[in-house]
N, C-alpha and C positions, 0 to 999 in steps of 0.2 A: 381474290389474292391481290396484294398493292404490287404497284410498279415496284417499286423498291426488291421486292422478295423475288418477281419474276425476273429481273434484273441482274440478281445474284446468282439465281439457278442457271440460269443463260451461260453468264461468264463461267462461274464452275464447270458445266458441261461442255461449254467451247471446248476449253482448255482439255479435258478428258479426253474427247472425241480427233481430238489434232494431235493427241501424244501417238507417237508413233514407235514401237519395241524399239528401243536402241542395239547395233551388232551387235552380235554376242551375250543380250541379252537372252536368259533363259530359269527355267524354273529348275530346282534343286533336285537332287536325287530323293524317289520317294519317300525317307525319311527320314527329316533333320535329325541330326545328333545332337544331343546336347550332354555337355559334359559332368562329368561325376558329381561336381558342388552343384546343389540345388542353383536356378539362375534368379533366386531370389534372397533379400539379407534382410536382419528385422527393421532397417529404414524401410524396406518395403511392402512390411506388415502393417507396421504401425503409422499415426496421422501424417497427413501434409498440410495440417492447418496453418496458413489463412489459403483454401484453395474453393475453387468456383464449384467444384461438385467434387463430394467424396461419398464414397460406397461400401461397404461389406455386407454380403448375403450369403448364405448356405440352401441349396436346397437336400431336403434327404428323402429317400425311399426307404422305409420303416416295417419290420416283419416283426409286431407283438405277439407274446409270449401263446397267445390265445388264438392264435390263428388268423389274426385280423391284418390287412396292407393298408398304412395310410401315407401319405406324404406329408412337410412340414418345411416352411420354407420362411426365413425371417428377413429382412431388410433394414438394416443403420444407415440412413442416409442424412448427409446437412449440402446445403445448396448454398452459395454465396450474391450478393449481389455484384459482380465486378464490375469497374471503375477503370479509367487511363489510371490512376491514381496507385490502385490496390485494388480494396474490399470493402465493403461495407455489411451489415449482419444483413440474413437471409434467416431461413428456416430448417428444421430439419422434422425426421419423422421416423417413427418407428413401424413398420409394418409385419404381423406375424400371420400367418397362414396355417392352416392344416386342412387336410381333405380326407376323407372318409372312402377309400377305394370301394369297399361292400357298398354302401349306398350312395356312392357320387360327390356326398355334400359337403360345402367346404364352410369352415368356420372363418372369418375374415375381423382383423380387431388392428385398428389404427389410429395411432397417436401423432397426432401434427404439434411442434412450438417453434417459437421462435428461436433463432441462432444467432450467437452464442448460447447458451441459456444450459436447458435441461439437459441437452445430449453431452453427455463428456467423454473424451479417448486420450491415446496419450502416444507419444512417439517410442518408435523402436520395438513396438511388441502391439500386437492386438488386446487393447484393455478398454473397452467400450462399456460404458454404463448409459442406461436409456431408463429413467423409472426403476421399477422392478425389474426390467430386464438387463442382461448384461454376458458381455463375452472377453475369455482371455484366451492368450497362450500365442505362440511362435509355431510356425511352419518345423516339422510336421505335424503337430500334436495344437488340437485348437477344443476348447471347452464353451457350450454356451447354452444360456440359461434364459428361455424364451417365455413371459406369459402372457396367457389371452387374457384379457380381464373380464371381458366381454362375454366370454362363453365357457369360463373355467378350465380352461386347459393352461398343464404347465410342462414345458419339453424340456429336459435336462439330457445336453447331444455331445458327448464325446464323439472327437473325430481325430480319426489317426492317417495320416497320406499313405495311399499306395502308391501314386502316381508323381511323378516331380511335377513343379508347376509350369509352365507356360504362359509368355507375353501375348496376348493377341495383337496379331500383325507382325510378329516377331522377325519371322523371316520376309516380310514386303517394306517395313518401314525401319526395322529396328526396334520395333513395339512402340511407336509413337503415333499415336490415332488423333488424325485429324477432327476439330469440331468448326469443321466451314472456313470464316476466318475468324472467329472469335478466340482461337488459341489451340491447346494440344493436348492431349492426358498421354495414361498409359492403364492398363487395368491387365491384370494376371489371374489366372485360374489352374484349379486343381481339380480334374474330371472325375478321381478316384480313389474316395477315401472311405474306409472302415467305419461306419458306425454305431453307437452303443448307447444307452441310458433305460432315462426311463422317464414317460408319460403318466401326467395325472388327470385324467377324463370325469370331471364331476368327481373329482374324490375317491374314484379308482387308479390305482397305480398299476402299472405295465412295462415290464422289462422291454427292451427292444433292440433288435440288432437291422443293419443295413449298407447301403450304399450313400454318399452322401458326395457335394459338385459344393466348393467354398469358392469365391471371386473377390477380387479385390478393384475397385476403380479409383484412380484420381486426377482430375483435371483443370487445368488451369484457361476455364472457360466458361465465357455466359451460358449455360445449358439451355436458358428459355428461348434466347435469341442467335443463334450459329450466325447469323448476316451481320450481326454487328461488327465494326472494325473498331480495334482499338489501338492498334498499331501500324505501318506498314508493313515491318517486319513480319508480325503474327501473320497477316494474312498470304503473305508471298507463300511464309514456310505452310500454309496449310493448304494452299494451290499445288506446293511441290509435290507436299505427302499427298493428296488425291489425285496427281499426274502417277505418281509412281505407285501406287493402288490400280488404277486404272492398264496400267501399261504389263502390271505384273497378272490381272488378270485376263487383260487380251495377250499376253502371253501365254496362258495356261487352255485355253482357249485354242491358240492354233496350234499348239501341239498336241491334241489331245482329239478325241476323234467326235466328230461332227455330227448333229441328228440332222434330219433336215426341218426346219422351221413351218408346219403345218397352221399351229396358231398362234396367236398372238391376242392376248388381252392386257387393256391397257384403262388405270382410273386413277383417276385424280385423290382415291382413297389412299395411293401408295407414292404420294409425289414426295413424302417427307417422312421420318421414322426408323424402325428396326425392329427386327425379329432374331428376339432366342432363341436357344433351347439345347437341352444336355439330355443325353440320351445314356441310358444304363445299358448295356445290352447283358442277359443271361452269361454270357460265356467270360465276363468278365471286361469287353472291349467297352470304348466310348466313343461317345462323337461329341463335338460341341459347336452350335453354329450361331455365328453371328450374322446377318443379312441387313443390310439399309435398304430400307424401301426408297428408291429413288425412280427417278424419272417417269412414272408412271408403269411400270414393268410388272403386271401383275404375277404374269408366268412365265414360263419358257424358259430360256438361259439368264439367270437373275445374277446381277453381280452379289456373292455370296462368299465367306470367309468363312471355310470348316474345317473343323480341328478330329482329326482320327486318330486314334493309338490304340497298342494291341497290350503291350505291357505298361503302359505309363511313364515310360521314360525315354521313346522316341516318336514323336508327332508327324504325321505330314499332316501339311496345311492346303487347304484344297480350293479353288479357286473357282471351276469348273462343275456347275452341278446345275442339270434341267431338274424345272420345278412345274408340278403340276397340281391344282386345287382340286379338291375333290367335294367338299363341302364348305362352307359359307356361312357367317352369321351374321342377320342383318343388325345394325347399332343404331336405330332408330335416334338416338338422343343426340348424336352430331352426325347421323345421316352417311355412314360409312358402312361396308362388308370387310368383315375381317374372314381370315382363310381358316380351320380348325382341326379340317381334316384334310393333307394334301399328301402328296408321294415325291422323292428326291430322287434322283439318279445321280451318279457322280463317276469322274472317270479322273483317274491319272495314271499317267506310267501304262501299266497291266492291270493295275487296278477296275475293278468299277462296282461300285456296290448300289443295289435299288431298298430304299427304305420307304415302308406306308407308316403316318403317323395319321392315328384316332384316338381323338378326345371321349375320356370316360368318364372326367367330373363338371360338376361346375365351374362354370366362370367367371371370375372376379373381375371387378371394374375398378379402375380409378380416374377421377379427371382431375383437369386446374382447379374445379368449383370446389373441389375436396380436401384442397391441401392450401387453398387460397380463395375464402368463401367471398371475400369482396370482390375478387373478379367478375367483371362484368360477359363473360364469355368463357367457354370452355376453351384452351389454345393446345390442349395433350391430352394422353387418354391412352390407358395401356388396357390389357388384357391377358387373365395368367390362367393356365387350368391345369393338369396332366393325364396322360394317356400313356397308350401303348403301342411300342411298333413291332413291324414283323418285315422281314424280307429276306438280299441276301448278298453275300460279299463273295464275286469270284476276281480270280488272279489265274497266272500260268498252272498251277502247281492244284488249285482247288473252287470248289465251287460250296459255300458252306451258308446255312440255313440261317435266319436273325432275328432274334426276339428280344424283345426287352420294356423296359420303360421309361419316359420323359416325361420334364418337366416343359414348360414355354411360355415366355412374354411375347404380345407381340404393343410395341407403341406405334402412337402416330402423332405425330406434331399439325392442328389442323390447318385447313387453311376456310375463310370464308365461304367459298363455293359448295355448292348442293352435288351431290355424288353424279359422276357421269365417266362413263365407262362405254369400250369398243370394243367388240367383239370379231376377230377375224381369222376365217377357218377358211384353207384350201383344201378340196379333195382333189386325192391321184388314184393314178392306176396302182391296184385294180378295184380299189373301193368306187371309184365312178372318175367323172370331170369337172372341178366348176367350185364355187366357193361361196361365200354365207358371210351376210355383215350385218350385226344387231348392234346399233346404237341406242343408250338411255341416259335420258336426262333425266333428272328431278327435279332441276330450275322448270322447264316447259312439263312436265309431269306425263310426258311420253316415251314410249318405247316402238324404235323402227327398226325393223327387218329387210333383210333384202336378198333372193337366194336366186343363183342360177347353174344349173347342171347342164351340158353338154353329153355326159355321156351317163350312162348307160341307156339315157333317152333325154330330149331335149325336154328341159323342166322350170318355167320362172316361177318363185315365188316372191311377195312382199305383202306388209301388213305394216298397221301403224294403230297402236293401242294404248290405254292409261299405264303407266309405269308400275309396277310393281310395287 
């Protein structure tokens, strides 16, 4: 990692770690109202070209006529190069997915050009034409006509809202999401809408009905580079809005009730990035979580922004949620573990709900090399699959059982360094006394151990072995 980037993270997290709850600072009643008019207008469907990244994507969960579950998930994106100036053209790309619930497999087909160029959209309404593929319509009601070219599939997804939509960050920043200092977006989601069409698989057609998660991103920022300054201005206001993220979720935090902190894992896998994911549940609820991977926080109390509702039309926003991994995939090609199967807990108010999410399909890769093949280094790299969860949601009043299905990205923005990660676990009464520290490098290509127990009987261990 250069000076310059360590530099930056530094200052950023100064500034986080010295904000302190202002009086009368506190977190809202468990869940926002929001009022009768959708909080979204079709400026807000439609483009903000000339802007540094824009986005629409759907994911859906899909029940064919024939008894078959798949998923389907599409991507319009264009990226800008910004400038003090403005803009200069970038790229943009189309990416379609589908996965195979019965046998795991996912069909993956992407389209990279240049921007301005091939992708075109249009203000005040969602009208995107990408190639052959292409999507219209205004909030509620969105239509869009998805194909693989690659593997013959073609999705035609009616989608109706049940849910009104929601800003992320809405209630911390006013839905203004900081991008470091390189500037600011805003991006909206809708957790629950009705879906309908019909799939053509080689030349078979399939009715299908579902659940489906639409989003909207746009923002006025270098995506590749968050450390760049292009203003003073830009960067104060993105110091302010990560002060007041920071302070709204140490707020949520001390009101809210405490585990006591046994382990801690910490890698430089998670120093930069973010983690999705939209969650269907059976009974009709949803969740939606966004998480940045920051400061090295593998587990435990992650700074985390999740979005719950029962009906769709009152959210709480949730701040507050232990995070634990359960399983791990190693990424050999930029030398990183990404998480795939882990478990949530979350608490606010009288709330507190514990979800397990497991992956049941394949996993799709993307990096820099792929959307930018003269790059000389891979500098991103996401990860998307879907699974299933299970757990449960109690309150005063109930304790109720939770099932359902998700989709999840997870990125990471890299950094040069070789994966190295700290492991550390205290034991209490009455499991025993004493604690456990594994550290791994893959620069020196070892792995050390180091354990000592007090109680139930005095016990040292330590070892030092090849890395994994």
């Amino acid at each position: 990692m250069n000076k310059e980037l360590i530099v930056s993270i530094s200052i950023v997290f100064l500034f986080m770690a010295l904000a302190i709850v202002p009086e009368g600072y506190s977190i809202t009643s468990t869940f926002r109202k929001i009022n009768k008019k959708p909080p979204i207008n079709p400026e807000d469907d439609g483009d903000h070209y000339p802007c540094g990244y824009e986005f629409w994507c759907y994911h859906a969960c899909l029940l064919l006529e024939d008894g078959q579950h798949w998923d389907a998930t599409a991507s319009f994106v264009y990226f800008m190069n910004k400038t003090k100036d403005g803009y200069d053209p970038g790229l943009s790309f189309l990416r379609v997915r589908h996965w195979n619930r019965q046998t795991e497999e996912c069909y993956d087909y992407l389209r990279v050009d240049d921007y301005p160029g091939t992708f075109q959209t249009e203000k005040n309404k969602v009208n995107l034409t990408y190639g052959n593929s292409y999507a219209q319509g205004l909030y509620p009601d969105y239509y869009f006509h998805c194909e693989d070219l690659t593997h013959n599939i073609i999705l035609d997804l009616y989608l109706q809202s049940i849910s009104y939509p929601t800003w992320v960050l809405e209630e911390v920043t006013n839905g203004n999401v900081p991008w470091i200092f390189s500037g600011t977006g805003r991006a909206y989601f809708i957790p629950v809408i009705n879906a309908m069409g019909t799939i053509d698989i080689n030349g078979t057609i399939y009715n299908f009905t579902g659940l489906a998660y639409f989003e909207h991103d746009f923002a006025d920022i270098n995506f590749g580079n968050p450390f760049v300054i292009y203003s003073l201005k830009e960067a104060i206001t993105g110091i302010r809005l990560m002060i007041t993220g920071a302070k709204w979720l140490l707020s949520q935090n001390l009101q809210n009730r405490w585990k006591i902190l046994t382990e801690l894992h910490i890698s430089n896998d998670y120093l930069l990035g973010w983690t999705w994911s939209w969650v269907a549940f059976d009974n009709g609820w949803s969740i939606v979580i966004f998480r940045p991977t920051i400061l090295g926080i593998a587990e435990g109390y992650v700074p985390i922004f999740l979005y719950f509702t029962k009906a769709g039309i009152n959210y709480s926003e949730i701040g507050y949620v232990y995070w634990k991994n359960k399983n791990e995939n190693y990424i050999e090609r930029v030398d990183i573990f990404i998480p795939i199967d882990f478990e949530i807990t979350a608490h606010i108010d009288d709330i507190e709900f514990n979800i397990l999410f497991n992956c049941t399909t394949e996993i799709t890769e993307l990096y820099t090399k792929d959307l930018v093949p003269y790059s000389s280094t891979d500098l991103s790299c996401s990860f998307y699959w879907c699974g299933t969860v299970e757990g449960y949601y109690k309150d005063k009043a109930s304790n109720i059982p939770l099932s359902g299905t998700y989709g999840m990205e997870q990125s990471r923005i890299l950094t040069k360094a070789k994966h190295r990660s700290r492991d550390i676990e205290i034991i209490l009464p009455p499991d025993g006394l004493g604690f456990r520290i594994k550290t791994t490098s893959h620069l020196i290509g070892f792995e050390r151990y180091f354990e000592i127990m007090v109680r139930p009987r005095l016990k040292i261990d330590f070892y030092i072995r090849p890395a994994p």
